[in-house]
SEGU-718326 format. One line per 2 residues: number of its first residue (from 1); their letters; for each residue x, y, z of C-alpha. Coordinates in steps of 0.05 Angstrom, whole numbers, plus 5000, padded with zeros to 4 digits. Layout:
NUM> A> X:Y:Z | ...
! end
This chain:
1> XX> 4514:9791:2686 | 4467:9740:2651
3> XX> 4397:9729:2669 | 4375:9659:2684
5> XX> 4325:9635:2637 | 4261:9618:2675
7> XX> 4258:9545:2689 | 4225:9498:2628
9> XX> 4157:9465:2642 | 4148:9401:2668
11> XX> 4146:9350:2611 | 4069:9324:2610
13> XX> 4087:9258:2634 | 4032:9218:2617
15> XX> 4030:9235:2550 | 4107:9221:2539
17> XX> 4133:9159:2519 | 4183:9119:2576
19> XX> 4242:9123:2527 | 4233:9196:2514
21> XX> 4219:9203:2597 | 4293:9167:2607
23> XX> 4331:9217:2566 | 4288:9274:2605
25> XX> 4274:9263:2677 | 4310:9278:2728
27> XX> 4349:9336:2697 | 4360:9416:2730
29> XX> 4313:9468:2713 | 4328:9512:2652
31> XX> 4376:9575:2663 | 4416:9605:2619
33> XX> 4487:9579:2629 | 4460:9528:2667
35> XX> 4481:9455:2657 | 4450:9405:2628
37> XX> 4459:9341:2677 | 4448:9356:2756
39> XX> 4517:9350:2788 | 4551:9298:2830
41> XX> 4538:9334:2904 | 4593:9311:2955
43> XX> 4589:9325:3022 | 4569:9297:3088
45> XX> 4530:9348:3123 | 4492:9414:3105
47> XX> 4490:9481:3144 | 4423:9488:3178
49> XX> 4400:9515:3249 | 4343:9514:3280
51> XX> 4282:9467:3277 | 4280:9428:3214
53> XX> 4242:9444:3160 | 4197:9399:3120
55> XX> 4246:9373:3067 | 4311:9409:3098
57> XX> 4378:9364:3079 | 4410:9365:3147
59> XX> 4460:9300:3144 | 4480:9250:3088
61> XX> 4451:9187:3113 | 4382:9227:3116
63> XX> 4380:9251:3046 | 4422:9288:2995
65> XX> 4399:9330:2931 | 4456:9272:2903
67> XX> 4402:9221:2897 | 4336:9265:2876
69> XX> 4347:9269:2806 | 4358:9195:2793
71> XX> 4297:9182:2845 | 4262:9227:2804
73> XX> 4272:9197:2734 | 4252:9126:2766
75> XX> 4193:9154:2801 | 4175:9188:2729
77> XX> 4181:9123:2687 | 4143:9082:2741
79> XX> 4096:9128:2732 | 4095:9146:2802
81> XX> 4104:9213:2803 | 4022:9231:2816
83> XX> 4019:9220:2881 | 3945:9226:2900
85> XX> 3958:9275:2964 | 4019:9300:2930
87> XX> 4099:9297:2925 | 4125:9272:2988
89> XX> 4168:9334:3024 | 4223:9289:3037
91> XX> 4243:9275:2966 | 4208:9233:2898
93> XX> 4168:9167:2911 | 4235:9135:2897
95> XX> 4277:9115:2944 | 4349:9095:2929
97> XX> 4392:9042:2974 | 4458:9016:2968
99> XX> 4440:8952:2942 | 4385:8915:2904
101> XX> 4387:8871:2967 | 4384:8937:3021
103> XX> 4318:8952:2972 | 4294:8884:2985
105> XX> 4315:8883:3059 | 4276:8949:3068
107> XX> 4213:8926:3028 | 4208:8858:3059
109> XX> 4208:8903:3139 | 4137:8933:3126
111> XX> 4117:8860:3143 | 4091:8854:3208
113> XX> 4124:8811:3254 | 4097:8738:3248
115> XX> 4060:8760:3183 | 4052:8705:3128
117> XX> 4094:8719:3059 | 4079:8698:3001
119> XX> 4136:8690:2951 | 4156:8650:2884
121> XX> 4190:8582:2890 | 4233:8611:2836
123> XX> 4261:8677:2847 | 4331:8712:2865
125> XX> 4358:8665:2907 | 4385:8717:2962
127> XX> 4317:8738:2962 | 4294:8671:2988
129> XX> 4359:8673:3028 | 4340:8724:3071
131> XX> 4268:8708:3078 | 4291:8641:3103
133> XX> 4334:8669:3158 | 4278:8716:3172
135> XX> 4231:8662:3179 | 4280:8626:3227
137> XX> 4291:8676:3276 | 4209:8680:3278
139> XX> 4208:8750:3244 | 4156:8728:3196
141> XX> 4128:8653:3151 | 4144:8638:3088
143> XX> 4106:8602:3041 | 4131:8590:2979
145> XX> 4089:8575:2902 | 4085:8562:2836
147> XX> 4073:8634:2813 | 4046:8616:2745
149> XX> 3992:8572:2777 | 3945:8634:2799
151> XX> 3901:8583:2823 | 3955:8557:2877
153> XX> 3975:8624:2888 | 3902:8647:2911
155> XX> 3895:8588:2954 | 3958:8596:2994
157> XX> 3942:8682:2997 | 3874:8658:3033
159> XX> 3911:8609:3076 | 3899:8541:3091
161> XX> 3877:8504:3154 | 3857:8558:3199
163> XX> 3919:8597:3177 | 3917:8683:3172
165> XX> 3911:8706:3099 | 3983:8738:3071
167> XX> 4000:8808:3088 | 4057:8809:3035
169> XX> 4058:8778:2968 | 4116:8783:2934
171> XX> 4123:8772:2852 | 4174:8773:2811
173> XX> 4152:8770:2736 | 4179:8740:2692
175> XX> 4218:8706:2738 | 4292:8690:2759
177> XX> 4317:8648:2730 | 4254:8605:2711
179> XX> 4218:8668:2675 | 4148:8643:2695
181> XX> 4096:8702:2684 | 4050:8722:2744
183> XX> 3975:8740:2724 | 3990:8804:2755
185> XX> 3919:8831:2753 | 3884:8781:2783
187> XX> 3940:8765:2839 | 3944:8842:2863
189> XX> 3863:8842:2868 | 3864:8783:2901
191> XX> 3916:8800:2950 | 3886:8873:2963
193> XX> 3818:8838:2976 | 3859:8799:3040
195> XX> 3896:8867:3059 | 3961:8842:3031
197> XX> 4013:8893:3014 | 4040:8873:2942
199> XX> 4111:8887:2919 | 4138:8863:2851
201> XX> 4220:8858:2833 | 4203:8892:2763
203> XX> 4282:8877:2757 | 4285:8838:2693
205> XX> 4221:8880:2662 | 4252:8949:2676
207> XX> 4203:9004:2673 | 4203:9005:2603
209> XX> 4173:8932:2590 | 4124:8941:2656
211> XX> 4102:8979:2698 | 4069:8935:2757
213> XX> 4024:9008:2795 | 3982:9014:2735
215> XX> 3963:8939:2757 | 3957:8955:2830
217> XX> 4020:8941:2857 | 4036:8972:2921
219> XX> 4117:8976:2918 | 4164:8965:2859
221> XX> 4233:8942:2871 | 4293:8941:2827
223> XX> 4367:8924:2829 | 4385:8989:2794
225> XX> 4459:8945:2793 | 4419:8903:2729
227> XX> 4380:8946:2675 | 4374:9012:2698
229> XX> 4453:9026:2716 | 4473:8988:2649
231> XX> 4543:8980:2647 | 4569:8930:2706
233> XX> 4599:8979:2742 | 4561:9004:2808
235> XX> 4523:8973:2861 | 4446:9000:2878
237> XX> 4374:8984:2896 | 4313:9025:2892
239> XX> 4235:9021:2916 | 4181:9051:2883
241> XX> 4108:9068:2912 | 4047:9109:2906
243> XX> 4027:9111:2978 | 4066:9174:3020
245> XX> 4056:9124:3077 | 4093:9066:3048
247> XX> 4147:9119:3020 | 4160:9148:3090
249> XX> 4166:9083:3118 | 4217:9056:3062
251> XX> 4259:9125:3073 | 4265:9107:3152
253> XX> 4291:9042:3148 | 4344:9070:3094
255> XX> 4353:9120:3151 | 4360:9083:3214
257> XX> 4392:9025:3186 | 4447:9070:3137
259> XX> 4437:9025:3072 | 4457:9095:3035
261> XX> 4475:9096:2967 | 4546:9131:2942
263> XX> 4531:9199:2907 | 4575:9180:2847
265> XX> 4553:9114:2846 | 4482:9148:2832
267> XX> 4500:9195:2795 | 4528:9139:2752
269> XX> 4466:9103:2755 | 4427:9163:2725
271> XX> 4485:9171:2667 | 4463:9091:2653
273> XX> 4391:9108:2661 | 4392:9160:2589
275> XX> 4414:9100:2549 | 4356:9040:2584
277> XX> 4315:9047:2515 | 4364:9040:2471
279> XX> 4399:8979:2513 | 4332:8943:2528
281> XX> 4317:8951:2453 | 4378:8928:2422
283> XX> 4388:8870:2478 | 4316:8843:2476
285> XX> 4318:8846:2390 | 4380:8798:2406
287> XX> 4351:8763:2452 | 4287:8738:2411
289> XX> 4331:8724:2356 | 4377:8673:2397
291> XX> 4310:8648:2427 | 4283:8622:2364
293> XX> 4358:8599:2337 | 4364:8566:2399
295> XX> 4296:8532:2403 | 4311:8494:2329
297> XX> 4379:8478:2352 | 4404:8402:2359
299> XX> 4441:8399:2418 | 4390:8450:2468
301> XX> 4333:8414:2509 | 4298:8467:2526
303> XX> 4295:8539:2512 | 4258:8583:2564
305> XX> 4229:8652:2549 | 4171:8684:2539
307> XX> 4172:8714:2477 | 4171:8645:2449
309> XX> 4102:8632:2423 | 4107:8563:2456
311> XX> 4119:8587:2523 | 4077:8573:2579
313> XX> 4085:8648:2594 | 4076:8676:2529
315> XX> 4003:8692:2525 | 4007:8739:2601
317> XX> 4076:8773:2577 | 4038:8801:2518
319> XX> 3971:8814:2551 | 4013:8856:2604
321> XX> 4078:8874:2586 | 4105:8917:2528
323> XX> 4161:8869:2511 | 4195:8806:2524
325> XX> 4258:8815:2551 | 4331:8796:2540
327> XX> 4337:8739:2594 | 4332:8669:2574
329> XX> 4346:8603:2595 | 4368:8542:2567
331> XX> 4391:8471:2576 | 4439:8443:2529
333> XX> 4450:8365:2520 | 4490:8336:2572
335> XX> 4459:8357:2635 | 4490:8388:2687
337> XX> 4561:8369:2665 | 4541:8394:2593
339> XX> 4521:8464:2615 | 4590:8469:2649
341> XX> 4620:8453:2589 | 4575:8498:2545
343> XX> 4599:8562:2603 | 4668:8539:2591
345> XX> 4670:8536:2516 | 4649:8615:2502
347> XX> 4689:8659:2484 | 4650:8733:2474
349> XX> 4601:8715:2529 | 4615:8733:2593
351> XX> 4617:8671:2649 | 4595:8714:2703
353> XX> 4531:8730:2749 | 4487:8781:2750
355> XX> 4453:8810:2685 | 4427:8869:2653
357> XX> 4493:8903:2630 | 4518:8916:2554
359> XX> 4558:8860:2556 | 4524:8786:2547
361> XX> 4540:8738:2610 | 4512:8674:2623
363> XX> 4519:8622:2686 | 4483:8559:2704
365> XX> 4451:8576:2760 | 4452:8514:2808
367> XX> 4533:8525:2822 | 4502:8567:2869
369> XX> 4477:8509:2933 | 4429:8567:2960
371> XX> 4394:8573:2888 | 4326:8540:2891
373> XX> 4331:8465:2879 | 4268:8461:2834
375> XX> 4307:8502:2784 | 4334:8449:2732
377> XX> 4412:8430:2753 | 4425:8445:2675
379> XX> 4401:8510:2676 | 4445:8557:2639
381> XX> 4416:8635:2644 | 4427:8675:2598
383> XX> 4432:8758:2601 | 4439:8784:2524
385> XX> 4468:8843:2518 | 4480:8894:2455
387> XX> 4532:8863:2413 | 4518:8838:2344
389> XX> 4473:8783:2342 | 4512:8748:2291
391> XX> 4572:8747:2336 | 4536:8726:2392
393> XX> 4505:8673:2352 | 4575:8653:2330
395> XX> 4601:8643:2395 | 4540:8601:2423
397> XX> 4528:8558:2372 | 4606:8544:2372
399> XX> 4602:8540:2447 | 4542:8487:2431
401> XX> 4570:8444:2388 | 4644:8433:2432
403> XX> 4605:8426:2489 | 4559:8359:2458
405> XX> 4624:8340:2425 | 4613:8348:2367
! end
């Protein structure tokens, strides 16, 4: 009979780097003969008698050791694995859901009913989707800003004309699909200082490029579907915090409300998760490339992004992130009718929504009537993927030129 091996030391976590921490978190302990990646656990229900313990799986919808070790390796890149009062007993200080938009649902209910929320004029639209239809059945107000404006942004936190200071702002920076950059520092300070909870879609960033905690933040959210999953192919959400308070009340509404995420889907998810550096390194290389062809180029208007030097964003993406991106946007000649064109005329781009896989997609973004209408009806986003940037250059500027006419 073979001995199991006694179980390896926890990595030092803070002295590792994120790309090393996505190849090595989450994973079983060491045994002998043990394997190497945690497995896909199906089943519904667990035996158990007697009154729960702290941390017991009892059913499914309440938790499953099929979702720790992904919840783990997020928790571990956000850097959110040291807990002040220690690791939660119902699982890591992630919290999976079924969706990027169960995450958001789930997030956006620690509001208090009637409380004021702050959010982007530009961000995913189904986002501002659902915080309008919150906002009309009274749940909570909505006030929407330019988020690069900090000034603006502190204003409308305080409130105006006898109105209550926020208790949510919402950020997303850089972001969707306008990539504006949020001065994050100042806004979470600011917000704390009015006893605003602060949550931040980190989507586009992935932890890898930022990691909005160290600035304060209270709760992260991603659509695992973009970035983190990789590959186009499953359907998640996640939250993120520090505070054991926050965390329980995140796991409840994933409770009570079953927004429950697949076991293989997750498991999935963690299989895309090894690979993040790699993709976001090769994808946002690409993607500053094609910024600065695309910037020179005779028939594009404007080129947004914010590893641009000329970018209203440019100088806060340094100062705060560790990288760019591999999300643009741009506006070819021709308006509206001429980024149609430019969508139709690819052909190794993607037309599709969504982002963050291997593959490079692009869409212009107003086809969609609930997108916000300050976003430029030419608006063509762009998600670059891993190809060869020759070939995707290729394509484009092909794409480009039949599209003017040319």
């Amino acid at each position: 009979m073979t001995t199991p091996a006694p179980a390896s030391p926890d990595l030092p976590h803070a002295t590792v780097s994120p790309r090393t921490l996505a190849v090595s978190a989450g994973r079983p302990a060491r045994t002998a003969g043990g394997s190497v990646n945690p497995p896909v656990v199906l089943t519904s229900t667990f035996v158990s008698q007697g009154a729960p313990a702290a941390g017991e799986h009892l059913y499914g919808r309440m938790g499953t050791p099929a979702w720790e070790p992904f919840e783990e390796a997020l928790a571990v890149l956000e850097r959110a694995d040291h807990l002040a009062t220690g690791r939660p007993a119902d699982g890591p200080p992630a919290t999976v859901f079924a969706s990027g938009m169960a995450a958001i649902d789930a997030t956006l209910a620690l509001v208090p009913v009637g409380g004021r929320v702050v959010v982007p004029r530009h961000a995913y639209q189904v986002t501002l989707v659902l915080l309008r239809e919150q906002a009309e059945r009274g749940l909570l107000r909505v006030d929407q800003v330019d988020v690069a404006d900090t000034e603006a942004v502190l204003a409308t936190l305080r409130g105006r004309d006898g109105d209550a200071p926020a208790a949510m702002l919402w950020l997303e920076s850089p972001t969707n699909p306008m990539l504006e950059v949020a001065d994050l520092p100042v806004l979470i300070a600011a917000a704390h200082d009015i006893g605003a909870l602060v949550v931040i879609d980190s989507t586009f960033a992935t932890p890898l490029l930022q990691r909005p905690l160290a600035h304060g933040a209270d709760v992260v959210v991603h659509s695992v579907t973009k970035y983190l999953a990789g590959h186009s192919d499953v359907v998640l959400g996640a939250t993120v915090t520090d505070s054991p308070a926050l965390h329980a009340r995140l796991v409840g509404h994933r409770t009570t409300h079953g927004a429950i995420a697949g076991p293989f889907e997750v498991w999935l998810a963690l299989r895309g998760l090894r690979t993040l550096a790699l993709r976001v390194e090769r994808a946002q290389h690409n993607a500053a490339e094609l910024a600065r062809r695309l910037d020179a180029h005779a028939h594009v208007v404007e080129v947004r992004y914010p590893g641009l030097p000329a970018d209203p964003g440019h100088d806060r993406a340094r100062a705060q992130m560790d990288g760019f991106g591999a999300i643009l946007g741009l506006r070819p000649v021709g308006g509206p009718a001429g980024a149609d064109a430019l969508v139709a005329a690819v052909r190794l781009w993607v037309p599709a929504t969504s982002l963050g896989g291997v593959e490079s997609t692009l869409e212009r973004r107003r086809r969609f009537a609930t997108e916000s209408p300050t976003v430029p009806e030419d608006l063509v986003r762009l998600s670059v993927g891993i190809e060869d940037v020759e070939d995707l250059w290729a394509d484009l500027s092909a794409a480009l030129d039949a599209a003017a006419g040319v």
